[in-house]
Phi, psi and omega in degrees: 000302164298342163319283171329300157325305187291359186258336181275283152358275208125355210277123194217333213287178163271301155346288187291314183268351144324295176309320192278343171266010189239007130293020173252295173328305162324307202291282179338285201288350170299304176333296180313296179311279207295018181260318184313312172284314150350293197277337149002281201302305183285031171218340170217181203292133165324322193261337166294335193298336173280001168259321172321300170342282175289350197276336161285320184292332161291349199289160208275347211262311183290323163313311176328266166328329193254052184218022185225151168287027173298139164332306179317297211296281163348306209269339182294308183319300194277331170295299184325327205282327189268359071057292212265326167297322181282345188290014196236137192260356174249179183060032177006283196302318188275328170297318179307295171339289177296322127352296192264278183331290199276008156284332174261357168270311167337326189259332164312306172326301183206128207270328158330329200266023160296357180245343158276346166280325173307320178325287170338298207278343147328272174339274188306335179270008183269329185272016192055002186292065192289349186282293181301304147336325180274261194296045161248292192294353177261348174299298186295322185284003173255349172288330187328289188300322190312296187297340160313310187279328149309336194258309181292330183278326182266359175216358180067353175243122187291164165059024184292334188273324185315290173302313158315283184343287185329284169305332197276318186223059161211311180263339184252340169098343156008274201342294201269343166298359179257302185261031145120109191239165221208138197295160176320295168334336210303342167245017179277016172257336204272325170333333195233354166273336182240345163293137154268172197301357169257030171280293171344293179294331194278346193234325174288324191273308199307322195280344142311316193252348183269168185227126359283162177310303196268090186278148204314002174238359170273341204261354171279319203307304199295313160304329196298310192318306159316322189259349162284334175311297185305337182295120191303316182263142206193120179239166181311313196287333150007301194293325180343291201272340190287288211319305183326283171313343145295291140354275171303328179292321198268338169343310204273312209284331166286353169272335180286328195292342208261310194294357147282336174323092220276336165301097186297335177301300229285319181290320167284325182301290225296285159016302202260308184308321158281331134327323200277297194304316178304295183304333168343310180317301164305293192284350160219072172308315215096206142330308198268007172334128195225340156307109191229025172302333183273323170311322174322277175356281199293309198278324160324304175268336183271358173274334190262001177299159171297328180272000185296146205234323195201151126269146164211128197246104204280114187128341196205091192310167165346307225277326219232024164271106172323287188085208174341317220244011159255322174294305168099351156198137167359046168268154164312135128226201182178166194242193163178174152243340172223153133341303195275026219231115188298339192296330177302300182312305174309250207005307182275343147277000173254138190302329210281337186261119170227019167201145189236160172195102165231175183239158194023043193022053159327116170055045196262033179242296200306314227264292188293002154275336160290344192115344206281172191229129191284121174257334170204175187227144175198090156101221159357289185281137157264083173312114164234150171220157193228000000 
């Protein structure tokens, strides 16, 4: 639908309708943020909840993310808000509702986080909160219903993308015989590598001093873990929405612990010091690298140039390729991974690919034995034309 606008609009360029879709995501991750100051607000003084704010809103992972259109990213957004909504114990009725709503666009999002709502919903019938339990399910079971009938009008079937999902990478094992399977273990170093240091100390004091001991976005974080654990197949961003939720569970206990502090110097460095520690994060990811800008960059100047007529892009399977909707116009492309790969070999017999857009200059001796020529380089990527 904003696609569209912008197209009633004039708006054509990638640049440009990128941004513009990237206000909603905004709206979405503010949301996220002020549900974050909520569950805050309600465990330590109104004005420390606002350093909880930044010490989530700062953190390098969430900054990342919440500025790329991933499954994660979306979905991570809308369970915190429902999260922050069942954790409350007054205005039930409106909480559940809201709650179960926005747990159930979460699983729209991205169907993996279907184990964090089971989680949830664990969780309130383990605390008896039967009023909040009731209108959550009846909330999710009408996002529920929505997304069926979406599916039957576009597929003819209800619930065909849920199941597909389902089947592909949870019950036929398909997932990881394609893409690759990976030991039980495979995220218990990036838990401490990629969290900051103040979730640990921040989840011990929360589970001492809060009531119930276990709180509802730690008792999601630690199942989504386990079941991502268990899962054969396993990539970095995977891992996302449990740190966040770890994250919002350890918030209020490290404002509490700073807020027993009887030195206010002592109370502040250390502040400042977790700040410090979260954003850290952004600048060294890793894995969990959520950052594509030099790919934008790079499909961007070798689709919009004018004369281009076909691309082909080395280096980035199927799945993590922008296409159209990075190029900004109606063209031939295509994708590979080696030189030795047939979509590649065509590719160089056909005239119509006259840009390459490859990374960490993958098959960059074939592609220049074809003729193609280096026009720029931006980060990673290289740009050729022939």
């Amino acid at each position: 639908m904003l696609l569209r606008a912008c197209n009633a609009l004039g708006i054509a360029h990638p640049r440009a309708y990128r941004a513009v879709l990237e206000l909603p995501q905004l709206f979405l991750h503010a949301w996220m943020l002020l549900a974050v100051y909520g569950y805050c607000r309600r465990r330590v003084d109104e004005r420390w909840a606002y350093l909880g704010v930044l010490m989530v809103g700062l953190y390098g992972l969430v900054v990342a993310f919440a500025g790329r259109t991933l499954g994660e990213s979306l979905s991570t957004a809308f369970f915190v808000i429902g999260v922050e909504a069942l954790d409350r114990s007054e205005k039930q009725v409106r909480a559940g509702l809201l709650g179960g709503a926005a747990m159930g666009l979460s699983v729209v999002a991205r169907y993996g986080s279907a184990v964090l709502v089971a989680a949830a919903l664990l969780w309130l019938l383990g605390a008896r909160a039967w009023k909040r339990l009731l209108f959550a399910g009846i909330a999710g079971g009408a996002v529920a219903v929505g997304l069926g009938i979406l599916d039957w009008v576009t597929w003819k079937e209800a619930f065909h993308s849920f199941i597909a999902y389902t089947r592909f990478n949870v019950l036929s094992g398909a997932a990881a015989a394609q893409f690759g399977r990976e030991p039980v273990l495979y995220y218990a170093s990036w838990l401490f590598e990629y969290a900051p240091l103040w979730v640990w100390p921040g989840l011990w004091v929360a589970v001492r001093k809060q009531r119930p001991r276990l709180p509802l976005p730690l008792f999601c974080a630690v199942a989504y873990t386990v079941a991502v654990s268990a899962t054969a197949h396993k990539e970095a961003r995977f891992l996302y929405p449990g740190l966040v939720l770890f994250g919002m569970a350890a918030a209020p206990g490290i404002l509490r612990f700073l807020l027993d502090l009887r030195r206010p110097d002592l109370r502040q460095s250390l502040a400042a010091l977790a700040l410090v520690a979260g954003a850290a994060t952004f600048f060294f990811p890793g894995e969990l690298q959520a950052q594509r800008s030099d790919e934008f960059r790079a499909l961007i100047e070798a689709g919009h140039a004018p004369d281009t007529t076909g691309l082909l892009i080395v280096n980035d399977g199927l799945w993590g390729v922008g296409g159209y909707f990075y190029l900004g116009k109606n063209i031939p492309w295509t994708n590979c991974d080696n030189a030795t790969d047939g979509i590649f070999q065509m590719a160089m017999q056909d005239a119509r690919i006259n840009r390459v857009v490859t990374y960490a200059d993958r098959a960059l001796p074939e592609l220049q034995g074809a003729g193609f020529k280096i026009v720029d380089r931006i980060g990673y990527t290289t740009v050729l034309r022939r």
